[in-house]
N, C-alpha and C positions, 0 to 999 in steps of 0.2 A: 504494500500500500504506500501511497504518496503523501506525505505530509502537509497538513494543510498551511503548518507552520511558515514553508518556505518553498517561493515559486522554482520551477526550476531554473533557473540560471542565478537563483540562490546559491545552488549548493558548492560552486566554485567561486574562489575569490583572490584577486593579486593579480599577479604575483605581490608578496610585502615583505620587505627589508628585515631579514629575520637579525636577530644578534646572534644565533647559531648555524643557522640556516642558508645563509647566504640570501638570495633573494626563493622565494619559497610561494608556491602554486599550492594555498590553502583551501581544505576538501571538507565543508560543513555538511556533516552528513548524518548530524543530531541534532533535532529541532530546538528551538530556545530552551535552556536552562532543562530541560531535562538532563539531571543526574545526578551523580552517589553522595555528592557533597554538595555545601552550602559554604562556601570558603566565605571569610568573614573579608577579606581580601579581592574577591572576583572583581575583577571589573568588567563583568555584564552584570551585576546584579544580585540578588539573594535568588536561590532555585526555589523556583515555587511549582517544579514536578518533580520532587525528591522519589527517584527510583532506584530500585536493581537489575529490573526485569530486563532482560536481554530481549530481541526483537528487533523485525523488519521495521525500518523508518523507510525506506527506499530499493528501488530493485537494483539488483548491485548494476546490472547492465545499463541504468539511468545514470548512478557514478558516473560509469566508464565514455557514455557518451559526453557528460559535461564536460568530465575532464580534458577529451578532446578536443571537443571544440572551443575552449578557453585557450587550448593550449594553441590552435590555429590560428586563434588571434592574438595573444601574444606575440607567435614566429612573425605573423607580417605587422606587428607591432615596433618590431623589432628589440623585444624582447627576453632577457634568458630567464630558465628556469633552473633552480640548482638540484630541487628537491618538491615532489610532490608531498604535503605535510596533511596527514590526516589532526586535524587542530580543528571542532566544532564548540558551537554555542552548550553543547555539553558533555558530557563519558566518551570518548570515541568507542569504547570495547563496548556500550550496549547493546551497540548495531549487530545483531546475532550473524550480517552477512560480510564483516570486516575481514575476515582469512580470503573468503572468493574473490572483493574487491580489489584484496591486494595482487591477488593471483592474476587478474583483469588486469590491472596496470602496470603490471610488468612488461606488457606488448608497448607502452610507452617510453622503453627505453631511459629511463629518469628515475636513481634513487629516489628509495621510499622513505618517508617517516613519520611515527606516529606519537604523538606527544600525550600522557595518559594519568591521569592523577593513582594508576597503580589499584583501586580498590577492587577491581573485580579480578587480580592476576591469582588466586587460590583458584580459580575454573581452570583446569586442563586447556578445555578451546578455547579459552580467552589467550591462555599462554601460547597455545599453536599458532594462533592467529599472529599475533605479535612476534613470530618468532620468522614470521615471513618477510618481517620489514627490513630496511639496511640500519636504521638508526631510531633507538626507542631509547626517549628520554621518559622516569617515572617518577613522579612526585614523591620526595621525600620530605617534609616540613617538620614532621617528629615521628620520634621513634615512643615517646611514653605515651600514655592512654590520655592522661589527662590535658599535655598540649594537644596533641590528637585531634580529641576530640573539641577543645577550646578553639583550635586554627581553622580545619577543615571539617568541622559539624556534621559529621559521616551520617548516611542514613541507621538508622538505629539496629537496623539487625547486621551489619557491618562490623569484623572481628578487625581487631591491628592486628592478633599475633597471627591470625591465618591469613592476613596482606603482605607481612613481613615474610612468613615461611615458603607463600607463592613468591616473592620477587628474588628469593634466595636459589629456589627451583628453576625459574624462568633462566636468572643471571648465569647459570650452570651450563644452558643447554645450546645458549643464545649465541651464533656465531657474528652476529652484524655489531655494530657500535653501538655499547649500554652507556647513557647518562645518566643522571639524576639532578632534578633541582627542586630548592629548597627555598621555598619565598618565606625573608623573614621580616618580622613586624614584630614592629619597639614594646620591650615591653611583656610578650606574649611567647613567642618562640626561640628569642635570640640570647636567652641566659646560660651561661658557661656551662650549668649540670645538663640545659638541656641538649647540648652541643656537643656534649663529650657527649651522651648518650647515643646522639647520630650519627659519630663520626665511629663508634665500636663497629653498631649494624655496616657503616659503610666499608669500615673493614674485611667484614662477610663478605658485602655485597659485590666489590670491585670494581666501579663505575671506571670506565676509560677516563671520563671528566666527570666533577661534582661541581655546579652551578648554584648559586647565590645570588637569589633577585631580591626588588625589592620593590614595594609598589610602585608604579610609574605613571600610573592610569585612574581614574576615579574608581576607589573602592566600595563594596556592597555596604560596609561599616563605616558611619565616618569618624569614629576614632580612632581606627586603621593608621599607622606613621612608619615612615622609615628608621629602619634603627640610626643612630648617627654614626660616622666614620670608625670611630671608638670602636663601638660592638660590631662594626662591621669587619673592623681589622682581625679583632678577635676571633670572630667565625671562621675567616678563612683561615689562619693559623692552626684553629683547630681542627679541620678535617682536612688541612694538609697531612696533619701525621700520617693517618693513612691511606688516603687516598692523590696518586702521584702531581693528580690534574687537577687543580681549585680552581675557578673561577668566577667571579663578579660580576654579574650583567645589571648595573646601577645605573647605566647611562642610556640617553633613550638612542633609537636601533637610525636614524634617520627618517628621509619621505622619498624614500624614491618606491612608492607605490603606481604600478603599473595602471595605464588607462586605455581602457578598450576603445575608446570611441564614445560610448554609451556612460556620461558624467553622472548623472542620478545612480544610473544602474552599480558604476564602481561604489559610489557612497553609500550606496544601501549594503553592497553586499561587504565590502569590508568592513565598515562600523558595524556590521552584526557580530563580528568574533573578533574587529581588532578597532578599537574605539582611535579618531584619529587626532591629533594635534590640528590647532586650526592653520598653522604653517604647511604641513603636509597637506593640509586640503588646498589650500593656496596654490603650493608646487602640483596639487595633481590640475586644478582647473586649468593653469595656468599652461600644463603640457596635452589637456586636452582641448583647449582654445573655446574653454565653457565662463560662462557668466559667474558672477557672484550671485544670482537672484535667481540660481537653480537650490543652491543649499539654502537661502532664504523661503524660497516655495517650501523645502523638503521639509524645515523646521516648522513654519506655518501650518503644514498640513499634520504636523505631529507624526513625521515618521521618523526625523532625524532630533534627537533632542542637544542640547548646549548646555554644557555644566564647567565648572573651574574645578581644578583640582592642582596644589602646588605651584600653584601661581602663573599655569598655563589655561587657556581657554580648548577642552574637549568636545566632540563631534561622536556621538553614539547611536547605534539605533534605538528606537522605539517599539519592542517589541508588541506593546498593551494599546496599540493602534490595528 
């Protein structure tokens, strides 16, 4: 079945300036805010369809054609792509047809990646599915119950120690590039017991890189802050001990988001999964030869809403339109 959540030429978006990624061909293939967490941090918002339930959102062969034809316009865009990035509005593993769809774009000739906040990795298929990608980064934010559950507000039948013992399993089997990253907030997840506590598991776990973000984007909490330099120094010292790669994505990624042609159409579908800086909107009009009083209509009509956040002006969808 087809979601009613999102048209299709929804469900592809970008390419957009990744900090890992390089420039990255994003695959929204989860309708809004459905999923396992309610991160206090999200910047789309608090999840108000808190699920587990694995299930068809889209027929994988609908993917496979999106991804195509974005990716045709890109090529006479003259556009690259480094990485097709399965990164949606929520869970990517809920979609119970993510192993086929990877299997599908592999005729696309273009590393895979799928970025995954880890809670559904104790499912066998969820771990086979993800074991098809080239590059799986999984949220690590805490390893104790009680940041846990305080950071990322798991759906409640949701185990840590059977998400830990699945990514231990997973990290075992998995031949392509494992990451992890760990978005910390002042305050809540970035204190020394609870960092030594992640940096043991990340010992287990052996991430090629462990990543350290930190909000960048208007969050679902507004008490939500960056830790300051301090604790940030800190963190990465500590899970330097064990893990060989740290690194810090504190700074924001650029604008060089790609533009089809179709100005509405790129602002609706990138601020649905990547909320934009109003500079970046500026550099996208400005290389698509679009008005300023297309994203004025989009905000009037209440599909694009305008919020601050750290002393930038942001550009987000509206999903509750």
């Amino acid at each position: 079945m087809t979601s009613p959540c999102h048209a299709p030429g929804d469900i592809v978006f970008g390419p957009v300036p990744s900090r890992r990624l390089g420039q990255s061909l994003g695959i929204n293939h989860i309708p809004s805010k459905h999923c396992t967490y309610s991160c206090i941090y999200c910047q789309l918002g608090r999840t108000d369809r808190m699920t587990i339930e694995r299930r068809e959102f889209y027929p994988p062969d609908e993917i496979l054609a999106a991804v195509t034809n974005k990716l045709a316009a890109t090529e006479k865009n003259g556009e690259t792509v480094d990485y097709l990035t399965f990164v949606p509005d929520g869970e990517p593993t809920l979609d119970i047809h993510l192993e086929r769809e990877i299997d599908l774009l592999r005729s696309r000739n273009i590393p895979i990646a799928v970025i995954t906040n880890a809670s559904l990795i104790d499912n066998p298929e969820v771990r086979r599915a993800l074991a098809k990608a080239d590059w799986v980064s999984l949220k690590m934010d805490a390893v104790d119950e009680k940041t846990w559950r305080a950071v990322d507000r798991p759906h409640g039948s949701l185990s840590l120690d059977a998400i830990l013992e699945g990514a231990l399993a997973f990290s075992r089997g998995f031949s392509g590039k494992l990451v992890t990253e760990t978005m910390l907030v002042s305050g809540v997840n970035d204190t020394t017991a609870v960092l030594e506590e992640l940096a043991a598991f990340l010992d287990l776990l052996r991430p090629g890189t462990a990543y350290l973000s930190i909000p960048i984007r208007p969050p679902a909490e507004s008490g939500v802050r960056a830790p300051d330099a301090t604790a940030m120094t800190r963190a990465w010292r500590i899970l330097s001990a064990p893990v060989d790669k740290v690194e810090t994505l504190t700074g924001y990624e650029g604008n060089a988001f790609a533009a089809s042609g179709d100005v509405a159409a790129d602002l609706l579908s990138i601020t649905a999964v990547h909320p934009m800086r109003e500079d970046a909107v500026e550099e996208l009009l400005a290389r698509s030869g679009g008005g300023r009083d297309i994203v004025e209509r989009l905000v009037a009509e209440g599909k694009i809403l305008r919020t601050e956040f750290d002393g930038f002006r942001f550009y987000l969808r509206n999903f509750k339109t």
